[in-house]
GUTIMAR-765474 format. One record per atom (N, C-alpha, C): residue number from 1; residue in one letter; atom name; x, y, z. Coordinates in Angstrom, 2 decimals. Layout:
N
R | seq | type | atom | c1 | c2 | c3
R | NUM | a | CA | X | Y | Z
...
END
This chain:
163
R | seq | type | atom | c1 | c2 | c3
R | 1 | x | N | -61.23 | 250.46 | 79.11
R | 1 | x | CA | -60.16 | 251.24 | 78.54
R | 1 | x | C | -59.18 | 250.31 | 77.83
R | 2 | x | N | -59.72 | 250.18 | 76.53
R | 2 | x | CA | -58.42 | 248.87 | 75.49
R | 2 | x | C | -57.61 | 249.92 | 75.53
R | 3 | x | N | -56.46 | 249.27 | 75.21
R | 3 | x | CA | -55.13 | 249.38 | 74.66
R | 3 | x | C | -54.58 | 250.72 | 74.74
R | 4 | x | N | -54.93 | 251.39 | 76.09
R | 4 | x | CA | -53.88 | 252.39 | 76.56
R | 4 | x | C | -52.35 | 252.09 | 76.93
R | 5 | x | N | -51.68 | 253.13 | 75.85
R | 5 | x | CA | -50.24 | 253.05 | 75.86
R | 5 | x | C | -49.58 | 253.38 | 77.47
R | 6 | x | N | -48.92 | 252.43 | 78.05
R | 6 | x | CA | -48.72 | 252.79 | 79.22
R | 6 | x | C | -47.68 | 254.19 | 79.35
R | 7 | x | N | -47.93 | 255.14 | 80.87
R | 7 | x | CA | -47.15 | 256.07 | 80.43
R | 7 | x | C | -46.15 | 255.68 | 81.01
R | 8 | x | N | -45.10 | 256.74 | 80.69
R | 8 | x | CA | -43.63 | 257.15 | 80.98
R | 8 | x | C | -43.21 | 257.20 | 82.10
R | 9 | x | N | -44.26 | 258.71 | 82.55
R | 9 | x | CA | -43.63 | 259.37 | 83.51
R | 9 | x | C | -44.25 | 259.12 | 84.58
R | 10 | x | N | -43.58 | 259.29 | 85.94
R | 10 | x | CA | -43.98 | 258.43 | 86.89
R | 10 | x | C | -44.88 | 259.07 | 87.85
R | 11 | x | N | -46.49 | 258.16 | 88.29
R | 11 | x | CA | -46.83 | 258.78 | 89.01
R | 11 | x | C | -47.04 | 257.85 | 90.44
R | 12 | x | N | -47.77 | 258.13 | 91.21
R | 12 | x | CA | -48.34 | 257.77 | 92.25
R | 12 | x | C | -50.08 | 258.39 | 92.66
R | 13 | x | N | -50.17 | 256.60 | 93.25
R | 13 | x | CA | -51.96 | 256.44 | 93.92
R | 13 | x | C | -51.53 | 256.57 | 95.24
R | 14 | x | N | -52.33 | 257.12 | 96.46
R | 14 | x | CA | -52.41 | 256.57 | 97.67
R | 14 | x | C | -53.91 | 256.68 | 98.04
R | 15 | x | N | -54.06 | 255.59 | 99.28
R | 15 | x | CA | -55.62 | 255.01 | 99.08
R | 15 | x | C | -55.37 | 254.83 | 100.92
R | 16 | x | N | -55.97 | 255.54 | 102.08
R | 16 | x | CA | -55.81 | 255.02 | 103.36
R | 16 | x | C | -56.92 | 254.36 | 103.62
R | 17 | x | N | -56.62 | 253.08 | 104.39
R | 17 | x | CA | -57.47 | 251.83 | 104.45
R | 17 | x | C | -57.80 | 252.19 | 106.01
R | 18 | x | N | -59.37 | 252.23 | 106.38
R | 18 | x | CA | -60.14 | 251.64 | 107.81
R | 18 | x | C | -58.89 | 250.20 | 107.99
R | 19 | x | N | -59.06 | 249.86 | 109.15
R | 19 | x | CA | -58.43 | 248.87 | 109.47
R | 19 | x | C | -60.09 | 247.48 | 109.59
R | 20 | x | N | -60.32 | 247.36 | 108.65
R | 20 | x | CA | -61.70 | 246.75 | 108.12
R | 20 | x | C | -61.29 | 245.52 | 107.01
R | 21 | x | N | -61.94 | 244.52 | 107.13
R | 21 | x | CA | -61.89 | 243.26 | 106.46
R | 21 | x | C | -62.35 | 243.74 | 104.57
R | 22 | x | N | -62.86 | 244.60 | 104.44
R | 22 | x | CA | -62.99 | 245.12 | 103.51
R | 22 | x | C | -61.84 | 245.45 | 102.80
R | 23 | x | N | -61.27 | 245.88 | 103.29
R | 23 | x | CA | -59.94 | 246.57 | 102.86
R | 23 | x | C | -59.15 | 245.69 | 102.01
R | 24 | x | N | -59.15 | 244.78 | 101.47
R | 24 | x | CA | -58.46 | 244.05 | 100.63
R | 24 | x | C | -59.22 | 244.30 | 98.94
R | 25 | x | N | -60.67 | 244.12 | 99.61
R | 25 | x | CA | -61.62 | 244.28 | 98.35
R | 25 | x | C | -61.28 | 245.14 | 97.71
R | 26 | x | N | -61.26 | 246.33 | 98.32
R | 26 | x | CA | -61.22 | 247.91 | 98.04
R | 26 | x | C | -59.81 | 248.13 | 97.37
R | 27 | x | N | -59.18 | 247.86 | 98.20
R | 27 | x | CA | -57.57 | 247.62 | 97.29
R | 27 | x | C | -57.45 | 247.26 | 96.19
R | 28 | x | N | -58.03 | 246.17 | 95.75
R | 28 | x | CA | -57.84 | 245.16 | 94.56
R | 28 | x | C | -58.58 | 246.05 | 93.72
R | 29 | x | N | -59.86 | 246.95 | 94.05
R | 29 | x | CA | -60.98 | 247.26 | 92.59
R | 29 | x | C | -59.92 | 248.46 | 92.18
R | 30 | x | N | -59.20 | 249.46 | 93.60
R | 30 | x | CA | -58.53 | 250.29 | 93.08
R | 30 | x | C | -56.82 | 250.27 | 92.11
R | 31 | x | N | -56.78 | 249.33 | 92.42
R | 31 | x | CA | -55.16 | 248.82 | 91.84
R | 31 | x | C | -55.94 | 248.57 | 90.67
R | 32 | x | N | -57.05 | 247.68 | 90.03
R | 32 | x | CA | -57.38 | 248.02 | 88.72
R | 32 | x | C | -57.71 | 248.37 | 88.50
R | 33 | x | N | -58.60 | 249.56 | 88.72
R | 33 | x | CA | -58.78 | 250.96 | 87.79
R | 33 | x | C | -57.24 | 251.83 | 87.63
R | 34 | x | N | -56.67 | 251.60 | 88.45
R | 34 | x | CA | -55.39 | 252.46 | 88.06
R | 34 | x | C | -54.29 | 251.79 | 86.84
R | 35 | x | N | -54.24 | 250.33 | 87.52
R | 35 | x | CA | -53.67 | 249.73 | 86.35
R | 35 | x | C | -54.31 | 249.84 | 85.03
R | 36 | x | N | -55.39 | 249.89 | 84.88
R | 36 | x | CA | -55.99 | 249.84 | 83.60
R | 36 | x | C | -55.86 | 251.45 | 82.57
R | 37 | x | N | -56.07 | 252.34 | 83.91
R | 37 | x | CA | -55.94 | 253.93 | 83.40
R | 37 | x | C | -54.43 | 254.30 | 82.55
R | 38 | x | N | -53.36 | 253.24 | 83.18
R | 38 | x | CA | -52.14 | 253.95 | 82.77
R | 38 | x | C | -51.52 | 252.49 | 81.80
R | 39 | x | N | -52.35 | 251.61 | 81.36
R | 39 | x | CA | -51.78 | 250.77 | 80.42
R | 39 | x | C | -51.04 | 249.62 | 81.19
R | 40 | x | N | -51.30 | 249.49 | 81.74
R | 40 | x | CA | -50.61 | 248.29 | 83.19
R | 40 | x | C | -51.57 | 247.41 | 83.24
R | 41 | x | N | -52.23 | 246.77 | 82.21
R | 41 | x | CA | -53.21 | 245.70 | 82.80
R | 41 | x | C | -52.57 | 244.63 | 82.75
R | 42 | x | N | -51.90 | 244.37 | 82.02
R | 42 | x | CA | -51.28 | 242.77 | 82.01
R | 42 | x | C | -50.72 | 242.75 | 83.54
R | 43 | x | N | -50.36 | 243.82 | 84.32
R | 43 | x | CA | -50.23 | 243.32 | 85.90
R | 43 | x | C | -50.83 | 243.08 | 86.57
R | 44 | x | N | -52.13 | 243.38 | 85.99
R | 44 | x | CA | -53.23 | 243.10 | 87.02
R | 44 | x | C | -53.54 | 241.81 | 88.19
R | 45 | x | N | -53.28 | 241.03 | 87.20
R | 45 | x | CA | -54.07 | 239.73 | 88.48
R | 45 | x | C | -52.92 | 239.46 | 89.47
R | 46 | x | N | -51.48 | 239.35 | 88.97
R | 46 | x | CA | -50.61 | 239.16 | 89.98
R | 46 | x | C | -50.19 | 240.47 | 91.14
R | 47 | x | N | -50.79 | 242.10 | 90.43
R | 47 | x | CA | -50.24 | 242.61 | 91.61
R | 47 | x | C | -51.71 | 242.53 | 92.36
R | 48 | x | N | -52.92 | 242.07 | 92.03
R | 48 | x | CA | -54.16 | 241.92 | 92.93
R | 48 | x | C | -54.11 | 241.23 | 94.13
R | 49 | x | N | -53.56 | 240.17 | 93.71
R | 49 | x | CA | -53.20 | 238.71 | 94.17
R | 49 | x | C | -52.36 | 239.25 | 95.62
R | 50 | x | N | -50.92 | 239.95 | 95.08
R | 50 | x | CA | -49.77 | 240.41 | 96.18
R | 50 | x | C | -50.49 | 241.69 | 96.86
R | 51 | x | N | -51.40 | 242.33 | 96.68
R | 51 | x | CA | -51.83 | 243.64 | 97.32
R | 51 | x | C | -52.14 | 242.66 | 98.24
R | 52 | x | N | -53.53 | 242.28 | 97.85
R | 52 | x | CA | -54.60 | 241.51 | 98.72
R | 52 | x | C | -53.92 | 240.99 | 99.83
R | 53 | x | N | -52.45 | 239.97 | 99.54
R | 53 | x | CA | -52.35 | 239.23 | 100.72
R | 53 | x | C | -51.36 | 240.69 | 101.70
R | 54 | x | N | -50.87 | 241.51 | 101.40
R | 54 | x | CA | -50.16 | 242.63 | 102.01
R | 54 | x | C | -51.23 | 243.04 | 103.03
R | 55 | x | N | -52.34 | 243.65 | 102.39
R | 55 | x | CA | -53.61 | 244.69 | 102.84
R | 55 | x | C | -54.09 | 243.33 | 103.98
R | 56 | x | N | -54.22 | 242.12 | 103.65
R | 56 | x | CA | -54.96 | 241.47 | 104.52
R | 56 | x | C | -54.09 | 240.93 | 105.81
R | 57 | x | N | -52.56 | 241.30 | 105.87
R | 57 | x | CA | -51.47 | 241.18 | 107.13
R | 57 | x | C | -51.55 | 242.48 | 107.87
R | 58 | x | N | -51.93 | 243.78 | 106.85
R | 58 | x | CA | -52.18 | 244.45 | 107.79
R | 58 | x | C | -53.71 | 245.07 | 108.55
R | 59 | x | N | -54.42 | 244.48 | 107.84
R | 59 | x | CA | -55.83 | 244.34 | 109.16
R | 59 | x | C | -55.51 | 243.41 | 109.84
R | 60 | x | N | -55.02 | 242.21 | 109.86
R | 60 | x | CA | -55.07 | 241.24 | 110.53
R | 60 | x | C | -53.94 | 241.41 | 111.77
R | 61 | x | N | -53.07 | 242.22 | 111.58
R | 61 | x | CA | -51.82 | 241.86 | 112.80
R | 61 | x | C | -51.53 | 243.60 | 113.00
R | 62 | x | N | -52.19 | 244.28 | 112.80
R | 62 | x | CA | -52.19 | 246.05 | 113.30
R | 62 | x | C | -53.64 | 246.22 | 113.93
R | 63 | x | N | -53.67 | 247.09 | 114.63
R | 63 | x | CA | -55.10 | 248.04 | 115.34
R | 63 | x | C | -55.16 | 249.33 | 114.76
R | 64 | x | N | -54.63 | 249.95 | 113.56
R | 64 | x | CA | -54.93 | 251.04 | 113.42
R | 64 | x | C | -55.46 | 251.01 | 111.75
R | 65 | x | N | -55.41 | 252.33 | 111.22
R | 65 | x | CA | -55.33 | 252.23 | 109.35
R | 65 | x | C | -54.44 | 251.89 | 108.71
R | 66 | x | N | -53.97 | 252.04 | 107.62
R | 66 | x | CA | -53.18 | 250.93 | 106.73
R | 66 | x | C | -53.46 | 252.56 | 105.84
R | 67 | x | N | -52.40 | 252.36 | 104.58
R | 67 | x | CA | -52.49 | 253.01 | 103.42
R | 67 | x | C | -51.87 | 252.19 | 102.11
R | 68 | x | N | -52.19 | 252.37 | 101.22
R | 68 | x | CA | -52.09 | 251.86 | 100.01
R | 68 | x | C | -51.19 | 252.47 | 98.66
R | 69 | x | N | -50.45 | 252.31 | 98.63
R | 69 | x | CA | -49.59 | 253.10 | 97.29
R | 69 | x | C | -49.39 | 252.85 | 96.47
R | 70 | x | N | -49.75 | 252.95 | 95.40
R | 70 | x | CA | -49.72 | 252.41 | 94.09
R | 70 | x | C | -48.00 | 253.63 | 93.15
R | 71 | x | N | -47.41 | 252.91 | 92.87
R | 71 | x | CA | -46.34 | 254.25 | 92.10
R | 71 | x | C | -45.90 | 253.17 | 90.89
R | 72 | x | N | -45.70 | 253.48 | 89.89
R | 72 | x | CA | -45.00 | 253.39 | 88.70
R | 72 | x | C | -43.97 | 254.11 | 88.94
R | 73 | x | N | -42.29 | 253.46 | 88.78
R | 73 | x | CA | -41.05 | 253.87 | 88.67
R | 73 | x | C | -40.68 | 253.65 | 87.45
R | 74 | x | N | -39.53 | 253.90 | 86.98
R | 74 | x | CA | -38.79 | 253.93 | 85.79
R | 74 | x | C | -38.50 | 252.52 | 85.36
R | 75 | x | N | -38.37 | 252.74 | 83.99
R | 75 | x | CA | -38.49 | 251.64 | 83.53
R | 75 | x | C | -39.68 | 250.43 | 83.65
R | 76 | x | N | -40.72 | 251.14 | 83.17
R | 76 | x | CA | -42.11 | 250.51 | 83.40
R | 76 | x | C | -42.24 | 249.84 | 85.06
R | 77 | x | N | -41.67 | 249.68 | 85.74
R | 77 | x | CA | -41.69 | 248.98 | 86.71
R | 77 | x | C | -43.09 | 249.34 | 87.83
R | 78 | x | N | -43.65 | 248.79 | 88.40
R | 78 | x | CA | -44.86 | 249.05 | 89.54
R | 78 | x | C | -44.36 | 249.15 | 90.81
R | 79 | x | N | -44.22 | 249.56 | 91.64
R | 79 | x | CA | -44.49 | 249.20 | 92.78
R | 79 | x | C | -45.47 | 249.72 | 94.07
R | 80 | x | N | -46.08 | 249.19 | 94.66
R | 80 | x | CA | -47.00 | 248.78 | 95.41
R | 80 | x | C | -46.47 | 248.60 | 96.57
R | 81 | x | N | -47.33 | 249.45 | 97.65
R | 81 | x | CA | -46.36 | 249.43 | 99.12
R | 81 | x | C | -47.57 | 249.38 | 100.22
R | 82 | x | N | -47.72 | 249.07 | 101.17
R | 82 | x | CA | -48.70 | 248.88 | 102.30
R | 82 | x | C | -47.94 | 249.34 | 103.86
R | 83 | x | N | -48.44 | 250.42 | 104.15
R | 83 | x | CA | -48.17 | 250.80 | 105.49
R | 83 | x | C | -49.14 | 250.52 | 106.92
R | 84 | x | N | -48.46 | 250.17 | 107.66
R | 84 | x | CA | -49.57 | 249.87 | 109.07
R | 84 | x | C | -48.86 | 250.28 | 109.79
R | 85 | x | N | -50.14 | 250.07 | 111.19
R | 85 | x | CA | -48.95 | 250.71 | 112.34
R | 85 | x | C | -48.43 | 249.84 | 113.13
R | 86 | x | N | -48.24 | 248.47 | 112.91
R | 86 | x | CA | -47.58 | 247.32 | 113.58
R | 86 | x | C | -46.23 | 247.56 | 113.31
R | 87 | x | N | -44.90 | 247.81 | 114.07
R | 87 | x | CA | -43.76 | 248.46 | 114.08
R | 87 | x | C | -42.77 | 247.08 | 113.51
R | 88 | x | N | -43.76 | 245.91 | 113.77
R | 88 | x | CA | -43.01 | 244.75 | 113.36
R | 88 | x | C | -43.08 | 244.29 | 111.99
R | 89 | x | N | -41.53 | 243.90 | 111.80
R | 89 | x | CA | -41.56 | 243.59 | 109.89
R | 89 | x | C | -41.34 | 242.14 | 110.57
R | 90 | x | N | -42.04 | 241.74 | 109.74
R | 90 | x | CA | -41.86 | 240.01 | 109.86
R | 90 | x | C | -41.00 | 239.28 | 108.77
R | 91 | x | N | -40.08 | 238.22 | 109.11
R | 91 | x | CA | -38.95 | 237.55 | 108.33
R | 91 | x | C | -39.42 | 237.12 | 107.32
R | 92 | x | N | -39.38 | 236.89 | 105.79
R | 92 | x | CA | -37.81 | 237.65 | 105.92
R | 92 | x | C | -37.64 | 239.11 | 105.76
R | 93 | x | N | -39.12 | 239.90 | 105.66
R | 93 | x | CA | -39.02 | 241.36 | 104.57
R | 93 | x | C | -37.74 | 241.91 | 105.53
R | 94 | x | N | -37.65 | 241.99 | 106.95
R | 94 | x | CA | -36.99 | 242.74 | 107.43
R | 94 | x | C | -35.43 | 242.61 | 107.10
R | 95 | x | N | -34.95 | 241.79 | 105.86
R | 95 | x | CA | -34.00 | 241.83 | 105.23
R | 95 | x | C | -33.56 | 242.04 | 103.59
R | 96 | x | N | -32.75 | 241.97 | 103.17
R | 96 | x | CA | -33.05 | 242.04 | 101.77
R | 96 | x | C | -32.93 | 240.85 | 101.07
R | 97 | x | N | -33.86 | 240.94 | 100.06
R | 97 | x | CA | -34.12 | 239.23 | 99.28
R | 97 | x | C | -32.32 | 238.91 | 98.90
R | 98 | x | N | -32.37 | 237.53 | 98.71
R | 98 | x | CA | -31.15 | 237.24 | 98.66
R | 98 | x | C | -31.51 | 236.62 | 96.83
R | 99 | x | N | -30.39 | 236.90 | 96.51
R | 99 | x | CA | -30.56 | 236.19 | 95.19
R | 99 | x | C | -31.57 | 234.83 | 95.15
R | 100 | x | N | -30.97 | 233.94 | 96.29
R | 100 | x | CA | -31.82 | 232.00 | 95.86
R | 100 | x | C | -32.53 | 232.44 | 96.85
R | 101 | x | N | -33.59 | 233.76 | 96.95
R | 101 | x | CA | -34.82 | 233.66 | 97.80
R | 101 | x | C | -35.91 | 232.82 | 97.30
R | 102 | x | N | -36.41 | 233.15 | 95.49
R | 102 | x | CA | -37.03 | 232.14 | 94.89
R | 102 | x | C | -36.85 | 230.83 | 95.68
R | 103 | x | N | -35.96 | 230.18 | 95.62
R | 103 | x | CA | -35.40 | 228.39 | 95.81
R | 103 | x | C | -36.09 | 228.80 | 97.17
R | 104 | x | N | -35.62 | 228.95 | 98.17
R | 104 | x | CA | -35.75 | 229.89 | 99.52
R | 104 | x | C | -37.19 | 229.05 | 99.31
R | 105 | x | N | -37.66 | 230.29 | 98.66
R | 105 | x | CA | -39.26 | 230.37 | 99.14
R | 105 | x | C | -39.99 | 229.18 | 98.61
R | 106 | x | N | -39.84 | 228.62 | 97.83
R | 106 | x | CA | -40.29 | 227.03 | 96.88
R | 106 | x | C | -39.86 | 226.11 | 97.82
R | 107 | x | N | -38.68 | 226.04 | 98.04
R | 107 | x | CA | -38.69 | 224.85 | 99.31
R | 107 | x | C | -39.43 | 225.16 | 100.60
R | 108 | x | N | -39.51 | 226.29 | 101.24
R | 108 | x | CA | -40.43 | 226.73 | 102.48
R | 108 | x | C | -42.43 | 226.12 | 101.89
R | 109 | x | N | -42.36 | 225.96 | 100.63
R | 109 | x | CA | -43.97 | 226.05 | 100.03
R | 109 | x | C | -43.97 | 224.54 | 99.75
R | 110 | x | N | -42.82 | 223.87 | 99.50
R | 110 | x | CA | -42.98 | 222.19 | 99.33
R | 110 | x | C | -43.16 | 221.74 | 100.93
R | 111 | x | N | -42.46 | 222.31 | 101.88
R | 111 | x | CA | -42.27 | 222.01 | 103.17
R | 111 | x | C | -43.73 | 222.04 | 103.81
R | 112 | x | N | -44.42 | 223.00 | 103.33
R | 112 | x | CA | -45.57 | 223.14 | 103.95
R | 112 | x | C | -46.76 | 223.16 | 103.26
R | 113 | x | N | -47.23 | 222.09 | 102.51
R | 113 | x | CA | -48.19 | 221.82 | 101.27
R | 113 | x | C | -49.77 | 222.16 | 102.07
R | 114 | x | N | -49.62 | 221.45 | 103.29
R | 114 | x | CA | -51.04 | 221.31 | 104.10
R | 114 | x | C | -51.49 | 222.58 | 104.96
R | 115 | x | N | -50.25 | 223.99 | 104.49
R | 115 | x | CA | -50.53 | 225.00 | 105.82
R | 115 | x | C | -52.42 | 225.42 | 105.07
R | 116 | x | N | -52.71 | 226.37 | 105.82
R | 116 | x | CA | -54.09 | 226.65 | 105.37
R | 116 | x | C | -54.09 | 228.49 | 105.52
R | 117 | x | N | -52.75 | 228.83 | 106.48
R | 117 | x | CA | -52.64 | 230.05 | 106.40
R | 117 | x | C | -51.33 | 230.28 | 106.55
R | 118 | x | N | -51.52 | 231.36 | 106.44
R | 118 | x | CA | -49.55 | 231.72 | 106.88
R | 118 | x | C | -48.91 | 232.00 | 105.70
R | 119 | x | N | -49.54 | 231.96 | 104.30
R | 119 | x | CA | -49.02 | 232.08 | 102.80
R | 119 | x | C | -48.92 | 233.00 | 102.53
R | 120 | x | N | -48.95 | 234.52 | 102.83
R | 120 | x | CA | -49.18 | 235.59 | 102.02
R | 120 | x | C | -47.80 | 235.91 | 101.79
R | 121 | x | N | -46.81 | 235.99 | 102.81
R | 121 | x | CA | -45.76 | 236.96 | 102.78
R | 121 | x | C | -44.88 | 235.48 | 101.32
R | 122 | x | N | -45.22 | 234.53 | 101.84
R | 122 | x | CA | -44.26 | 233.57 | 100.85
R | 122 | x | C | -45.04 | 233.68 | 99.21
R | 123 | x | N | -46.10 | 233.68 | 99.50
R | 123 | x | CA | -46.75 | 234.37 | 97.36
R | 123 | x | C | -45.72 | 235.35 | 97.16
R | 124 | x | N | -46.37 | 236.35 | 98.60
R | 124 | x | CA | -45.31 | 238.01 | 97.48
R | 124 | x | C | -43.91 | 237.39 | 97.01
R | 125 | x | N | -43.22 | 236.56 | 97.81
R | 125 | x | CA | -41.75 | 236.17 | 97.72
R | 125 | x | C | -41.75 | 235.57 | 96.44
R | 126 | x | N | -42.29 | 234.67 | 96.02
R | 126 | x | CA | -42.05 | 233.85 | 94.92
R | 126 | x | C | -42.70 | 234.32 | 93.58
R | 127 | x | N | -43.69 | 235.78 | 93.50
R | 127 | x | CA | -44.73 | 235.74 | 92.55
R | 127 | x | C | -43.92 | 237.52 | 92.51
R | 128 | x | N | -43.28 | 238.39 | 93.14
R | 128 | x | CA | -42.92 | 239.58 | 93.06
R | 128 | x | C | -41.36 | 239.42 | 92.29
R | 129 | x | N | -41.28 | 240.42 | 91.51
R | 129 | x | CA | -39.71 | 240.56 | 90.75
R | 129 | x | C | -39.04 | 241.41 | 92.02
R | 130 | x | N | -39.50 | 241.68 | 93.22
R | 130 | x | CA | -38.35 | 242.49 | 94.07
R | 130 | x | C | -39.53 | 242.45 | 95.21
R | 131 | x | N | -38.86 | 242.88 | 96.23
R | 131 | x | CA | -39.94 | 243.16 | 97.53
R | 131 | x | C | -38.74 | 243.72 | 99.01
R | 132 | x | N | -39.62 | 243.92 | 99.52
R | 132 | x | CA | -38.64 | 244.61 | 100.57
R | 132 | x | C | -39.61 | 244.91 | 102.11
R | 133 | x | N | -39.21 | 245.61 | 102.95
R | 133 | x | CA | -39.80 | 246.05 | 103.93
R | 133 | x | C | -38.92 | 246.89 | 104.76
R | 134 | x | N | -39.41 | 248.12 | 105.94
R | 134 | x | CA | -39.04 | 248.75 | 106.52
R | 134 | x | C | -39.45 | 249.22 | 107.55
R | 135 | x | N | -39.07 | 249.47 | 108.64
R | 135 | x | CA | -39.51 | 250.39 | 110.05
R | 135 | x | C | -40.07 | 251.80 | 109.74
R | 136 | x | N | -41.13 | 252.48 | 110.43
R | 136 | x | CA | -41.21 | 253.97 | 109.91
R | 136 | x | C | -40.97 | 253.87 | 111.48
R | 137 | x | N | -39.90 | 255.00 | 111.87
R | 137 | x | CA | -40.12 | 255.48 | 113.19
R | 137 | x | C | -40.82 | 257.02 | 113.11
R | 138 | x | N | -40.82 | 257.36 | 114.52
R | 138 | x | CA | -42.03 | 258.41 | 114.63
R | 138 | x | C | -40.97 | 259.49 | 114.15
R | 139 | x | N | -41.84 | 260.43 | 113.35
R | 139 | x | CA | -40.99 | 261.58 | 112.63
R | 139 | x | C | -41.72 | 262.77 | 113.11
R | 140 | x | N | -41.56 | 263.35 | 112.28
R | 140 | x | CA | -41.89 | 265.31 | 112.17
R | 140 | x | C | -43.74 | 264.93 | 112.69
R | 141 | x | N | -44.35 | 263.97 | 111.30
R | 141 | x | CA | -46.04 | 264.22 | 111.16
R | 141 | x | C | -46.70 | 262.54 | 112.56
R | 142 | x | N | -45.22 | 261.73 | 113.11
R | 142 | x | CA | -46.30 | 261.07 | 114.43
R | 142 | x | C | -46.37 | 260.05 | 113.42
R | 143 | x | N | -45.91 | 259.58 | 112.45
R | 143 | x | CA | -46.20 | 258.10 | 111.52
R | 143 | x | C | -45.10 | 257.13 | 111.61
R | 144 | x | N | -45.45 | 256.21 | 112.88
R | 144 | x | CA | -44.61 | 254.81 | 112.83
R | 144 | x | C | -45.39 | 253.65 | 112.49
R | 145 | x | N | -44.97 | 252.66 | 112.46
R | 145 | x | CA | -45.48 | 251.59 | 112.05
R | 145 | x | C | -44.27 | 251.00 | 111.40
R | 146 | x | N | -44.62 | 250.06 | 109.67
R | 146 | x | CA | -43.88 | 249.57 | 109.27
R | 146 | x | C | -44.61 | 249.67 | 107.54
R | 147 | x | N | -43.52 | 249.65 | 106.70
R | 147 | x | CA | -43.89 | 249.38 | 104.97
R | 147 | x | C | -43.48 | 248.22 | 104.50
R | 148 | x | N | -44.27 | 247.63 | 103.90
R | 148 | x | CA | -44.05 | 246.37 | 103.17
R | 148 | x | C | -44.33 | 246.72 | 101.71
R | 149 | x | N | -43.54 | 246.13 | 100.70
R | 149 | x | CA | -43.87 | 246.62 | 98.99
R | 149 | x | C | -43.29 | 245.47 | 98.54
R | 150 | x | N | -43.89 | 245.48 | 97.06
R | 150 | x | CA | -43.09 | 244.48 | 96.41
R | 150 | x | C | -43.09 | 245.33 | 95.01
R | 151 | x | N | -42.71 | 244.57 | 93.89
R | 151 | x | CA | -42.32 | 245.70 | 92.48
R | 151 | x | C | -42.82 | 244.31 | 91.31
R | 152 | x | N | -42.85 | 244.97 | 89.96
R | 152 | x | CA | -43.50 | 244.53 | 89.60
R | 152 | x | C | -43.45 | 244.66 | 88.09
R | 153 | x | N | -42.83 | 244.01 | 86.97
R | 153 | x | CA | -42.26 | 244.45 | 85.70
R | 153 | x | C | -42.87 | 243.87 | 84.64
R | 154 | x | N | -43.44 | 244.12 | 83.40
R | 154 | x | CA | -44.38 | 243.78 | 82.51
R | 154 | x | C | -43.52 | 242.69 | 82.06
R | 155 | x | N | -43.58 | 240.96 | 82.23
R | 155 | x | CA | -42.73 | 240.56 | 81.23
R | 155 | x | C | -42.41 | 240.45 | 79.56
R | 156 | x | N | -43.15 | 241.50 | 79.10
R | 156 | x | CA | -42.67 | 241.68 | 78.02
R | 156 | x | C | -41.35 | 241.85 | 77.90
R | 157 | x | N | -40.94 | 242.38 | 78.94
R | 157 | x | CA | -38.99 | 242.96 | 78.59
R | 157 | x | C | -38.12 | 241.56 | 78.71
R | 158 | x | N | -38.85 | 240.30 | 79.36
R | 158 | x | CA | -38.04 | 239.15 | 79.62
R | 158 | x | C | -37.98 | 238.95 | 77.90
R | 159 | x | N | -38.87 | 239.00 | 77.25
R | 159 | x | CA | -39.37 | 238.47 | 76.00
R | 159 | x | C | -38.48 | 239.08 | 75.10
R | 160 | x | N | -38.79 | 240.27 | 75.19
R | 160 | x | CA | -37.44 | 241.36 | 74.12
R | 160 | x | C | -36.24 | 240.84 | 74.47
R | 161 | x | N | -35.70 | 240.53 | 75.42
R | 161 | x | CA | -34.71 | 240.74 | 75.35
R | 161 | x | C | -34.42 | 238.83 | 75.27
R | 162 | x | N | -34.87 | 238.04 | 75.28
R | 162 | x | CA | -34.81 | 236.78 | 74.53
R | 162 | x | C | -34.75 | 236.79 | 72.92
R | 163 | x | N | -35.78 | 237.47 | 72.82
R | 163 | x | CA | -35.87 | 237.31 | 71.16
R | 163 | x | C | -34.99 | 237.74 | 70.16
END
């Protein structure tokens, strides 16, 4: 699908994940067929990249399913959210990025050149234009756990608005 004009108006994917090692794969083929359907490919490899390591914290540190959300917000923006049922947000999502989170997160990645794991949540940090996380407590439909997302903006607009 060349050169579909991305749309406007905003929709949303959701995709519920087996709690299966697979589940990253599956994520990634579906984030690009969707990106590609609505003119969002230039996001492709970096929001693949940030799904993957999201989808793969939550098989790895939950016992149950996971779900997948793909939404386009206003102002071209993406965001991409991963739910599990591990009730725990791990530091820093369980706060809000601080402006020098970048610096933050670049010195935490010089500090630790030789780790071999433990990188996912620090990519989303340094490679996402926003990110966040939250508690779901048990509601009306019985869904706790926790959401992790990050967002995601075509830099073309850095470009416009340089030029």
């Amino acid at each position: 699908m060349a050169n579909v004009p991305p749309s406007s108006d905003p929709w949303t994917y959701s995709l519920r994940l087996p709690n299966d090692p697979r589940a990253a794969r599956i994520s990634r083929a579906t984030l690009r067929a969707v990106l590609a359907s609505h003119g969002m490919a230039e996001l492709t490899d970096t929001a693949e990249l940030l799904t993957c390591e999201l989808v793969t914290n939550a098989v790895r540190h939950s016992d149950g399913p996971a779900q997948l959300r793909i939404r386009h917000l206003c102002e071209n923006r993406l965001r991409v959210s991963i739910w599990d049922t591990n009730p725990t947000i791990p530091a820093p999502f369980d706060a809000p990025p601080s402006p020098l989170d970048r610096f933050t997160a670049l010195t935490e990645a010089a500090a630790n050149l030789d780790a071999t794991s433990g990188r996912g949540l620090l990519i989303v940090r340094l490679c996402a234009d926003n990110w966040g996380g939250y508690p779901l407590a048990d509601d009306l439909f019985g869904i706790s756990g926790k959401l992790l997302w990050f967002e995601l903006t075509p830099q073309q607009h850095a470009y416009e608005i340089a030029a």
